[in-house]
C-alpha positions in Angstrom: 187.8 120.0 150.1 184.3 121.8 149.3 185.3 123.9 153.0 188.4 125.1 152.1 187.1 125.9 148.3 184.2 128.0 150.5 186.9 129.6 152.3 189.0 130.6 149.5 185.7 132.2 147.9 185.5 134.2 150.4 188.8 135.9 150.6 188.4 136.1 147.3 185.7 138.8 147.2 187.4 140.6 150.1 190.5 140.9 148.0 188.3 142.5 145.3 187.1 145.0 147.8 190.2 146.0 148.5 191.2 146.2 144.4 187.8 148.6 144.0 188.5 150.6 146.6 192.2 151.4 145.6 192.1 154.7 143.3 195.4 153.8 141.6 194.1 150.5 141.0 194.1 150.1 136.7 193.2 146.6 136.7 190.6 146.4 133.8 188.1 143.7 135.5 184.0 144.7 136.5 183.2 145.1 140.1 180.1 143.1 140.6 179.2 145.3 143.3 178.1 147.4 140.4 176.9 145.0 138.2 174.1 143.7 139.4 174.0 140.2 137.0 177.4 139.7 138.4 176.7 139.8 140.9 173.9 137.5 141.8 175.8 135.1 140.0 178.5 135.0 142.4 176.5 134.9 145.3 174.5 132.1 143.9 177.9 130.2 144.3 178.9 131.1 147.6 175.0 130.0 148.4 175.8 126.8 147.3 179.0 126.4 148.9 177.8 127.3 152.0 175.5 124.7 152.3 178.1 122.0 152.8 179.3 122.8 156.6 177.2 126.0 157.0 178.0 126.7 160.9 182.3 126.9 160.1 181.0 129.2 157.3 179.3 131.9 158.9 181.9 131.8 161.3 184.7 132.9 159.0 182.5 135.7 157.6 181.0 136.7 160.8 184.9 136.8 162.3 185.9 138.7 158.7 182.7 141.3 160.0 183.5 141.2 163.5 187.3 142.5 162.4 186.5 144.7 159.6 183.9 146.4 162.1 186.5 146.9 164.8 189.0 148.6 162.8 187.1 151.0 160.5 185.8 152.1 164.2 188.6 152.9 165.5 189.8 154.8 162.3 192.2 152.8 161.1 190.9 151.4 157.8 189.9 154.1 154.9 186.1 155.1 154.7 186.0 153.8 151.0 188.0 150.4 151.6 185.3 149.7 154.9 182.3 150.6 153.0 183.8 148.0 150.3 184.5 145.3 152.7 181.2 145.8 155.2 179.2 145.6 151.6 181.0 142.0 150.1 180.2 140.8 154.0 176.6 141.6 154.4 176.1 140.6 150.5 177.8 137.0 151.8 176.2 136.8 155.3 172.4 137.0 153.2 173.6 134.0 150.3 174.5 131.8 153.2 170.7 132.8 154.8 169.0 132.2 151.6 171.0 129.4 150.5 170.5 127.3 153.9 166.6 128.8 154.4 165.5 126.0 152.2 167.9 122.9 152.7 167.8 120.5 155.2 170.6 120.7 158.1 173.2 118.2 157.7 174.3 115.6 160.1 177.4 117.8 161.3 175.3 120.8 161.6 172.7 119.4 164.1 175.9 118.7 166.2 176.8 121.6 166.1 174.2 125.0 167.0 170.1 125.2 165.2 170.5 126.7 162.2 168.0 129.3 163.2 170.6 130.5 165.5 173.9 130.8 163.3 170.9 132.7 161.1 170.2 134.8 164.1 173.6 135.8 165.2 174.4 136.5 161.6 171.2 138.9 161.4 172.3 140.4 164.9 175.8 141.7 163.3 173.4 143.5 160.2 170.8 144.7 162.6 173.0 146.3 164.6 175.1 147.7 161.8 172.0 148.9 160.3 171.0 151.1 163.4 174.8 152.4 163.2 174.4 153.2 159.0 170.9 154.9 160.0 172.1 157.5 161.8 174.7 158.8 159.0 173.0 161.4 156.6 174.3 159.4 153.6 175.8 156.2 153.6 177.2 153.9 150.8 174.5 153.3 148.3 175.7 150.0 147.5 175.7 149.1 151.5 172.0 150.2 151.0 171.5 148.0 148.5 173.2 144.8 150.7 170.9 145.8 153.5 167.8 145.2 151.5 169.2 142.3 149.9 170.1 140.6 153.1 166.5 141.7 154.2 164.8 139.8 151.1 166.8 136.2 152.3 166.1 136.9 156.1 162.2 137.3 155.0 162.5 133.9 154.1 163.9 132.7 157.1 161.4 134.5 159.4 158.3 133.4 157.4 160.1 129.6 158.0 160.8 130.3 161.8 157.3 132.3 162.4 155.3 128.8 160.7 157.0 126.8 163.2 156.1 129.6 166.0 152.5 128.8 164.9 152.7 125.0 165.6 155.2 124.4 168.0 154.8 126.7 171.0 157.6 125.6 173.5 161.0 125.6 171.3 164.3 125.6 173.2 165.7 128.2 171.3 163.6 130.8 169.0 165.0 133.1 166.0 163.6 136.3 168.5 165.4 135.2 171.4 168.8 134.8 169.7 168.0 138.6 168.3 167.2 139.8 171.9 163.7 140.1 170.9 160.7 139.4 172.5 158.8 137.3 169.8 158.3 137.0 166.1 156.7 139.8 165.3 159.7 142.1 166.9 161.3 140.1 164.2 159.8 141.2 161.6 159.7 145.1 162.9 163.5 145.3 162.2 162.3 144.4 158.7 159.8 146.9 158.5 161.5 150.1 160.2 164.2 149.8 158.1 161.5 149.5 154.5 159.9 152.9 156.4 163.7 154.8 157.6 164.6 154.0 153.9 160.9 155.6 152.6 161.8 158.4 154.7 165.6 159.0 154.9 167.0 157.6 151.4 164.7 158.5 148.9 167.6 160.2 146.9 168.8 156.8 146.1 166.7 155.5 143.6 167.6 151.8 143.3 167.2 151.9 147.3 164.3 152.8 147.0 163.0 150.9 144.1 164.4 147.6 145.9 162.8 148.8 149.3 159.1 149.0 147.6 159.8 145.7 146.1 160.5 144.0 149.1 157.6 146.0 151.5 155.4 144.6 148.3 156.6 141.0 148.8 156.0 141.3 152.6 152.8 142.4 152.0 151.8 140.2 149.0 153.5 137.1 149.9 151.7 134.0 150.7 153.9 131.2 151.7 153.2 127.2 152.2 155.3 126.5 155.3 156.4 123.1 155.9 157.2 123.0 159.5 159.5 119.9 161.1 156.7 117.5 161.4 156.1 117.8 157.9 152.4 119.5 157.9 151.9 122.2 155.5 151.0 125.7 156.9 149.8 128.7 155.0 151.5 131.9 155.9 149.7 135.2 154.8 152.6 137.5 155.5 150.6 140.7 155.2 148.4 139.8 157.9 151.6 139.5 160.1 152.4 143.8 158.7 149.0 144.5 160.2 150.3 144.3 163.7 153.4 146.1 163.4 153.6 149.8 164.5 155.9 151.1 161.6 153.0 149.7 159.1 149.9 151.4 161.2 151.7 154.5 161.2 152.3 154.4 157.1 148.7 153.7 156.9 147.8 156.6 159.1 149.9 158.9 157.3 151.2 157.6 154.0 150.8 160.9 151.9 152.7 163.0 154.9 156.0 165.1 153.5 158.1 162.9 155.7 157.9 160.1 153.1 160.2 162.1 150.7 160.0 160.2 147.3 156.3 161.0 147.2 157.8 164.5 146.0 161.3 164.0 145.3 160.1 164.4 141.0 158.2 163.1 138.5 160.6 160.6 137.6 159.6 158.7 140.8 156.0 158.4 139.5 156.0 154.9 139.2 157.0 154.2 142.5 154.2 156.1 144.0 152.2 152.9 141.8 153.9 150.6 143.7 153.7 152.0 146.9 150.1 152.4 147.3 149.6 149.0 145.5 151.1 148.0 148.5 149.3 150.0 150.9 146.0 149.5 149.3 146.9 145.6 149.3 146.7 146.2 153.6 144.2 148.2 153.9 141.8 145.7 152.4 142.9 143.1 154.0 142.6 145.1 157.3 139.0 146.7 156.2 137.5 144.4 154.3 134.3 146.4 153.4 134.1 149.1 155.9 134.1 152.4 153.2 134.2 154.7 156.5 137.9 153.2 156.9 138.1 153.8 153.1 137.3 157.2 153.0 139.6 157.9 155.7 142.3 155.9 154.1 141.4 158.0 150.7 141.9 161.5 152.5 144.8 163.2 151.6 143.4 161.9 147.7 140.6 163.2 148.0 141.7 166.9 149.0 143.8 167.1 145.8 140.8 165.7 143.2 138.3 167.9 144.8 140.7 170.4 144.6 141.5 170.0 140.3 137.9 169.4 140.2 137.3 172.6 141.1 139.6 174.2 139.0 138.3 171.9 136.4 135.1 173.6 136.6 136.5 177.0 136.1 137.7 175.7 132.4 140.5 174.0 130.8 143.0 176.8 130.7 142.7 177.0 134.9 143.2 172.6 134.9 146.0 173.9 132.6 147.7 175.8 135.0 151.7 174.3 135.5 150.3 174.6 139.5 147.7 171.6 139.1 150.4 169.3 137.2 152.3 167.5 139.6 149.6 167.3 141.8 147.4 165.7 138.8 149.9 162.9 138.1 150.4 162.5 141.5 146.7 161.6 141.7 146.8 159.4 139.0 149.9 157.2 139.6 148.0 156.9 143.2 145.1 155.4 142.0 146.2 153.2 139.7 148.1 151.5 142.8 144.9 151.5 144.5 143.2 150.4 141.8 145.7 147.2 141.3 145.1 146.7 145.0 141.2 146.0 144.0 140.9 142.2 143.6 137.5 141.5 144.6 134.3 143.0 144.0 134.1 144.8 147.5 137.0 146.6 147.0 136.2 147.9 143.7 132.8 148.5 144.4 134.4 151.3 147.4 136.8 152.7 144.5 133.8 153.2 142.2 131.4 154.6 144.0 134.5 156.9 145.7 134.6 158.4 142.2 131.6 157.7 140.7 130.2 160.0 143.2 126.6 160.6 141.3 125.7 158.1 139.0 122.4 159.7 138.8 124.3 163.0 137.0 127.4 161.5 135.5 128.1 164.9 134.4 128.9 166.0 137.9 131.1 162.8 138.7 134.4 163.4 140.0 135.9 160.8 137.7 135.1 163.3 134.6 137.5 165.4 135.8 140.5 162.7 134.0 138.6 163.2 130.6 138.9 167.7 131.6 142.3 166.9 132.5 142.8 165.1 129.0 141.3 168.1 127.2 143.7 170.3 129.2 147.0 168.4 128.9 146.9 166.4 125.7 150.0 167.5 124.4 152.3 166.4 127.5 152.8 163.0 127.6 153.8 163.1 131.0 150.3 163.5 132.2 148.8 161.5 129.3 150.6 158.3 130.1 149.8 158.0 133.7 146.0 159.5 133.3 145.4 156.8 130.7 146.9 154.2 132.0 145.5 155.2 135.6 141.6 154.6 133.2 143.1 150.7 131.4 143.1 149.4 135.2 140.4 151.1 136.2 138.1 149.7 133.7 140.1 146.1 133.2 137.5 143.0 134.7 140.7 141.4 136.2 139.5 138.6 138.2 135.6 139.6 137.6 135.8 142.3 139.9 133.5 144.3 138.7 130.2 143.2 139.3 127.4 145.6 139.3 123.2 144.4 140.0 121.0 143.8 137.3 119.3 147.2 137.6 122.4 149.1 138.0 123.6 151.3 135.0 127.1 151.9 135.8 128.3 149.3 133.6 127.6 151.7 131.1 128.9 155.2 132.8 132.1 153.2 133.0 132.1 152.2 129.4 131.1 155.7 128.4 133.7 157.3 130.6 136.1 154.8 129.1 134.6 156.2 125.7 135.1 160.0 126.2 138.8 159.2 127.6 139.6 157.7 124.4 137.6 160.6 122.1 139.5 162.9 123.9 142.6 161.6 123.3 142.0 160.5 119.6 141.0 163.5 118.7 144.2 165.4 119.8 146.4 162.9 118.9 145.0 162.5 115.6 145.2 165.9 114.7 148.7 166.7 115.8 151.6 167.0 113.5 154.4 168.0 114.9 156.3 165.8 117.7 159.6 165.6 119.3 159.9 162.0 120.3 157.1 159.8 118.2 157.2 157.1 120.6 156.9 158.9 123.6 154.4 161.6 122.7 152.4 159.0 120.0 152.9 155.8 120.2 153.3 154.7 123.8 149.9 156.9 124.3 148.2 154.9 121.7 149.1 151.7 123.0 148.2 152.9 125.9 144.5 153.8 125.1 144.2 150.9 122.7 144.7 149.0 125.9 142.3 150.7 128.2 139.2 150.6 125.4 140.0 146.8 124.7 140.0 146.3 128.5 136.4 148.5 128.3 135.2 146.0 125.3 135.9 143.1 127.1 135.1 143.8 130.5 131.8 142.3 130.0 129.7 144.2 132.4 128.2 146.4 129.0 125.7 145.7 127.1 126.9 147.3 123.8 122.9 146.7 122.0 121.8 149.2 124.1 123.8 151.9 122.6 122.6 151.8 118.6 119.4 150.9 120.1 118.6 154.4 122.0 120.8 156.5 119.7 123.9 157.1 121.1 126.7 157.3 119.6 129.6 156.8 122.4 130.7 152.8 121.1 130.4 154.1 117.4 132.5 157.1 117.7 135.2 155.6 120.1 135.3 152.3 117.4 135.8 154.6 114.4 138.4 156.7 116.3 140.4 153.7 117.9 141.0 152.2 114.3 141.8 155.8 112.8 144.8 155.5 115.8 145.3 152.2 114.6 145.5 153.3 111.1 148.3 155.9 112.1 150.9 153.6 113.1 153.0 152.8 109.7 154.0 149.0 109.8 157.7 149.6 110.1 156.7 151.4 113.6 154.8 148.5 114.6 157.2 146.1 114.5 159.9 148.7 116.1 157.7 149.2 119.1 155.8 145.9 119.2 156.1 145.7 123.2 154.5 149.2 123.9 151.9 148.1 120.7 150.7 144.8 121.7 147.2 146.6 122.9 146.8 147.1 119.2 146.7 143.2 118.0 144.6 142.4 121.0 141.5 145.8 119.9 141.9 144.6 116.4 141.2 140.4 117.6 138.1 142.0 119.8 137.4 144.6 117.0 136.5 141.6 115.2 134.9 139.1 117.0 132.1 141.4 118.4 132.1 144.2 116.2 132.8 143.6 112.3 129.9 145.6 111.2 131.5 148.4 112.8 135.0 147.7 110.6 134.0 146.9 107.6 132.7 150.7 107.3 136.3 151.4 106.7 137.3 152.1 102.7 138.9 148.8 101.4 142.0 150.3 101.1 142.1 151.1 105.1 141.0 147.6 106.0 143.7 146.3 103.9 146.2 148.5 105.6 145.2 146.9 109.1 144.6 143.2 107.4 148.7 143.9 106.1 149.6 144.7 109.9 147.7 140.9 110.7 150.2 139.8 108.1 152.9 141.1 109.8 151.6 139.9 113.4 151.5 136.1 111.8 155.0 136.0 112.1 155.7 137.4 115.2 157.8 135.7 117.3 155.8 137.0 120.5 153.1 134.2 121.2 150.2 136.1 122.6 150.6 138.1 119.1 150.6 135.1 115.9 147.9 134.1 118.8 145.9 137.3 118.8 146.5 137.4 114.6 145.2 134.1 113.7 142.1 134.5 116.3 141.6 138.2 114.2 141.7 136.2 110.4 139.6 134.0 111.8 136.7 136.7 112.9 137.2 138.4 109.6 137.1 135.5 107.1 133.9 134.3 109.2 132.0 137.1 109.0 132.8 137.3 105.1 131.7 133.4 104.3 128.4 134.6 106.8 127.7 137.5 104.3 128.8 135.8 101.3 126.8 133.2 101.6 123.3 134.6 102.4 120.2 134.3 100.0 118.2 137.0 101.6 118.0 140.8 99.7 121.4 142.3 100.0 122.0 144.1 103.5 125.1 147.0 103.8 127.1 145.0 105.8 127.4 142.2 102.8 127.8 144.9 99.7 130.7 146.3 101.8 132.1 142.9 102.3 131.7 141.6 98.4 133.3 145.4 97.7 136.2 144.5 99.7 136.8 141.2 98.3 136.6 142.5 94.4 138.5 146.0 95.2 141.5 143.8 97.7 141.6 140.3 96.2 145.4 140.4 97.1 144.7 141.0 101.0 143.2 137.7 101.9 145.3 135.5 99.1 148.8 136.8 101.1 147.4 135.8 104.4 146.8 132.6 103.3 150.3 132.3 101.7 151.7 132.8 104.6 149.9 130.7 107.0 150.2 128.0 104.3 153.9 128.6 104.5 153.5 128.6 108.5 152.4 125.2 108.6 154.4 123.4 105.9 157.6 124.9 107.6 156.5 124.4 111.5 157.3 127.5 112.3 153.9 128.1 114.2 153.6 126.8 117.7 149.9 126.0 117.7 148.2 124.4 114.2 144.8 124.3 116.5 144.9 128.2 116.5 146.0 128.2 113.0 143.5 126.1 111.7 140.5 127.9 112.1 141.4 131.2 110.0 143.1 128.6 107.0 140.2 126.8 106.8 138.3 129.9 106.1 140.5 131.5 103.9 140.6 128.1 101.4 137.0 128.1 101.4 136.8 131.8 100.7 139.1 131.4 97.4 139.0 127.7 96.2 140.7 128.7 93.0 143.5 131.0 94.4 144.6 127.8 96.8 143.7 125.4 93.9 146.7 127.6 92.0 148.4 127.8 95.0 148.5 124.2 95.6 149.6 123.7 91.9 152.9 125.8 92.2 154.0 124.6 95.6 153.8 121.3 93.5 155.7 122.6 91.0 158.9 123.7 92.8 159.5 120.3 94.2 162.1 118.0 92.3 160.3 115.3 90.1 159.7 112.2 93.0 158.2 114.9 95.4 155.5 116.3 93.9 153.0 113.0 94.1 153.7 112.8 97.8 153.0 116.5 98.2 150.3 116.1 95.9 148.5 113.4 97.4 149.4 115.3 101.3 147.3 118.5 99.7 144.1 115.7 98.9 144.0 114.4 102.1 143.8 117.8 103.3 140.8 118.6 102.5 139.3 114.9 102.5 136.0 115.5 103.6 136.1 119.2 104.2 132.4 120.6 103.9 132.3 125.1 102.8 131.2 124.9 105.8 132.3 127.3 108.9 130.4 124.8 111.7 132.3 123.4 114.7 132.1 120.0 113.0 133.8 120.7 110.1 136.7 123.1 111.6 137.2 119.8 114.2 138.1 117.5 110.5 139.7 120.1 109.1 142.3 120.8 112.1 143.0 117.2 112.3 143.4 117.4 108.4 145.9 120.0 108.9 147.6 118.1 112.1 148.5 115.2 109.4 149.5 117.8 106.7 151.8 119.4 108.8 153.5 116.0 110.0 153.6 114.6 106.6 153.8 117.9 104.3 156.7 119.3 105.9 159.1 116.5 105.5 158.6 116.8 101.6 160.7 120.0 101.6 164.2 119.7 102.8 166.0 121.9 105.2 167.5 124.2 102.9 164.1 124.6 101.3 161.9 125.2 104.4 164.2 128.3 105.7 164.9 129.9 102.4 163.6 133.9 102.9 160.6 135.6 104.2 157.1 135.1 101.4 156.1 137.8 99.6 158.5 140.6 100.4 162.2 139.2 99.2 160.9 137.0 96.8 158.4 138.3 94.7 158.9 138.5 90.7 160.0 142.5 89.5 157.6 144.5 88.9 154.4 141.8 90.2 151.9 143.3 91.9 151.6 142.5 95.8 150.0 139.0 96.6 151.1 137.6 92.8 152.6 134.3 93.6 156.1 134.1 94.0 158.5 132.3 91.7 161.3 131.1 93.8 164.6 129.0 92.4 163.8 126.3 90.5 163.3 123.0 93.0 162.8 125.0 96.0 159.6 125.4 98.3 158.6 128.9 99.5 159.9 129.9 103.2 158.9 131.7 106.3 161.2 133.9 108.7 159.9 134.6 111.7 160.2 138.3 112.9 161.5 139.5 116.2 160.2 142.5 117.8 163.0 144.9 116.9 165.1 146.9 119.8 164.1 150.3 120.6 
């Protein structure tokens, strides 16, 4: 019987309480009380379970609770062993509210009490064991952490119950009144004075509070479709619902007072402050809509502490430098990067900018200069680095089309030129700095970082870059030259090591080159081939958005070199640079299209569309390299292969113009859709995953990009690389 397997499931985890809180116990098994993964596994069964005869379910647990309470209060049950057993039961009591939230009440349920009130007399037992647990100084963490995980599936319940609140006013029975409540929104008070107690009281545990911002988040970003018993579908904006509870006013009112601890429990809590007034700035626009006044009021305590640094800013950077005006600096910044994540529409930007932006008319005397003073001043900590540059990335990111300035209105570029100066700043130290500690944290990560930030600046679309080279100033020109000498700084190896705190860097090098190839190709040969190497490298990647962002990068540069190859006009600059290139760094383009040869003959690439477009270039760039190319992929077949393979690279390019036009790139890719289902069946298995090209298998002593000479009757392969572990 499912019931009594349910049962046994049960006493189970209770018996395992009882083993973890023994201190002779030896038994060499994990707790899942402190494995999280365990954890949720296990209560994913007993969520299934329960669904079978729910009501005799919560019973047994609620009895198990009702028992387990009585005794540890009467002193008769060891603090450890009740802490245990409380935890296990309020960890069960919120599976069986999650699990049954979404599932349709059987037959012998409905003859038996509403769901919504087994769900409200197991959320009375918590509640009320939650006001008991709130009054100790320092309670169990992991009873913490049950609390908030009950919380989360009793959200669910409450957004269900309140939808049905919204349609059907006269219900025999609500969720509030089983609670003792007065309505729904009493409800979902005991939600929120426990997120604000925990804010306030438990801020030394930091997976309490980590779990308590994520769920104040999801109350306050959530936005449910509600189907409600007659089957209509009802939208539920849950953090409209916050704006009428008292707990949630009050944070608003005074959410940089001392009271709310973690705010200055360290700078290890920075990133919480993030999410905290990501959440907060979330509600206050959906309370204020456009009104700054309620902005500015909001903005406060914030904007004491920049006028404050400004201040000191002004004095010099060895007074910003000051240990005194460091916490209070990253504080600033982790702040405003919440509010600025908060910002999805134009109206709430617009407030943000002009809160900094304070005179557009003397950008000089801006408050928001003071992050490029504070740059100067700090450059070599990476604790006030990280946060100030990644506080600028969202500030200048075009998330959404949010920032949309009037015709006439030059901010576009003061934000671009602020964007600038942050990343001169920055590249300039950086650049010239030797010695380091931990070169991911204190290189790396900040280049990634600022990568990010200008490539959000480049394509934010709201600058006009022409305007720049045509009135003389030198802000995009300076900040291109220095973002590829950052680039240039990462050795390849380091690349692939941090590829998830580097993948800023393949997405400025794809924008790099679609807008901006004049700009690169003022780089020596032997630079350009350094970052055309790290393309290479990319191709293989198995992170999508990165082949993605390689092939789209190829594609730019092998465009713009058939463009200035093949004009008839008196030689400009850009096209003796590019004709230097290709005579000085023959090599570079030939292994690129090795490899995406080798791609697409193996069907190791996800997307020949995407692939397409760069090949196509690249074979119309050097017709005699992939002429020779073609030739010794021939070659290495056995003797009956090589017509078919033969006769697959023909069709190829049947029809292919040297043309770059849409047209042509359109035959080409359905060229290249055939070649890869009819191409790739001429190699067998063994041949099409034999070793990665041109590393492994290159000839002694050839030089790099020489064809490769593999085993006799075997094709060329590709391995695809991983993003290796930190």
């Amino acid at each position: 019987c499912i019931q009594q397997i349910t049962l046994a499931y049960v006493e189970s985890r209770l018996f395992m309480a009882e083993a973890s809180a023994n201190a002779n116990n030896t038994s060499d098994w994990d707790d899942p009380l402190e494995d999280e993964v365990l954890r949720a596994e296990q209560l994913e069964v007993l969520s299934n379970l329960g669904r079978c005869r729910y009501q005799d379910t919560a019973q047994h647990i609620m009895k198990h609770f009702d028992d387990t309470q009585r005794i540890g209060s009467q002193g008769s049950m060891p603090q450890a062993l009740f802490g245990k057993k409380m935890t296990w039961l309020v960890y069960m009591m919120g599976a069986l509210v999650g699990g049954h939230a979404s599932t349709k009440a059987s037959r012998a349920d409905t003859e038996c009490a509403p769901t919504h009130v087994v769900n409200g007399e197991l959320a009375g037992r918590v509640f009320r064991l939650v006001n008991l647990t709130d009054q100790q100084p320092s309670p169990p963490e992991s009873l913490e952490l049950a609390y908030l995980y009950f919380l989360e599936q009793f959200r669910k319940v409450y957004i269900g119950e309140h939808a049905k609140q919204v349609v059907q006013q006269q219900v025999s029975e609500r969720l509030a009144t089983v609670l003792g409540l007065e309505d729904e929104n009493a409800v979902l008070g005991l939600l929120v004075n426990k997120i604000g107690k925990n804010l306030q009281h438990r801020y030394s545990l930091e997976p309490v509070i980590k779990k308590t911002l994520a769920l104040f988040h999801e109350l306050a970003a959530g936005i449910n479709i509600v189907h409600t018993s007659d089957r209509s579908p009802h939208l539920i904006v849950s953090g409209r619902l916050l704006l009428k509870n008292d707990m949630v006013k009050y944070i608003l009112s005074n959410h940089a007072a001392r009271e709310f601890g973690f705010l200055t429990h360290g700078l290890t809590y920075g990133k919480y402050r993030t999410m905290y007034y990501h959440t907060l700035g979330k509600l206050l626009f959906m309370d204020i809509r456009d009104n700054r006044d309620s902005f500015d009021k909001f903005m406060e305590p914030q904007s004491h502490i920049l006028n404050t640094l400004w201040q000191q800013s002004c004095a010099g950077p060895q007074a910003l430098g000051q240990e005194s005006c460091k916490g209070p600096l990253i504080g600033l910044c982790r702040d405003l990067r919440g509010i600025c994540q908060a910002c999805t529409g134009c109206e709430a930007y617009g407030m943000l900018f002009e809160w900094l932006v304070d005179n557009p008319k003397n950008p000089a005397s801006s408050r928001v200069t003071l992050f490029s003073r504070a740059l100067d001043a700090w450059s070599n900590d990476p604790e006030v680095t990280t946060p100030l540059l990644k506080f600028m990335a969202e500030f200048v990111h075009n998330k959404a089309q949010r920032i949309t300035f009037d015709q006439s209105s030059p901010n576009g570029i003061l934000l671009f030129r602020e964007a600038s100066t942050i990343l001169v700043t920055y590249a300039m130290r950086i650049l010239q700095r030797t010695q380091f500690t931990d070169m991911y944290v204190e290189k790396y990560k900040g280049i990634g970082v600022t990568l990010d930030m200008f490539s959000h600046a480049l394509h934010g679309n709201y600058t006009n870059f022409g305007v720049f080279e045509l009135y003389s100033d030198n802000s995009l020109s300076k900040s291109m030259a220095l973002a590829l000498q950052m680039c240039l700084a990462i050795p390849l190896q380091e690349l692939n090591a941090h590829l998830k705190a580097l993948k800023p860097y393949y997405y400025f090098l794809e924008l790099a080159t679609r807008s901006h190839m004049p700009k690169v190709v003022e780089l020596e040969p032997v630079m350009l081939t350094t970052l055309m190497q790290s393309v290479e490298e990319g191709l293989l990647s198995f992170e999508t958005s990165v082949s993605m962002q390689c092939c789209a990068a190829v594609d730019n540069v092998v465009s713009f070199f058939h463009q200035q190859a093949a004009k008839k006009s008196r030689s400009t600059s850009e096209q003796e640079r590019v004709l230097r290139f290709m005579s000085e760094a023959p090599r570079c383009l030939q292994n690129i299209l090795n490899v995406m040869l080798q791609l697409v003959m193996t069907g190791t690439f996800s997307s020949t569309w995407s692939i397409s477009r760069p090949l196509l270039g690249l074979v119309l760039l050097q017709p005699d390299y992939f002429m020779q190319l073609k030739e010794q992929l021939v070659q290495t077949q056995i003797e009956e292969r090589r017509p078919k393979l033969r006769d697959c690279f023909n069709d190829l390019m049947s029809g292919v113009e040297n043309s770059l036009c849409t047209k042509n790139k359109d035959h080409f890719t359905r060229n290249l859709y055939n070649f890869a289902q009819t191409g790739g069946p001429c190699l067998d298995s063994g041949e099409r995953w034999r070793g990665r090209p041109l590393r492994g298998q290159r000839r002694v002593g050839a030089p790099r990009g020489s064809p490769p000479s593999p085993p006799a009757g075997a094709a060329l392969g590709v391995m695809r690389r991983a993003p290796a572990p930190r």
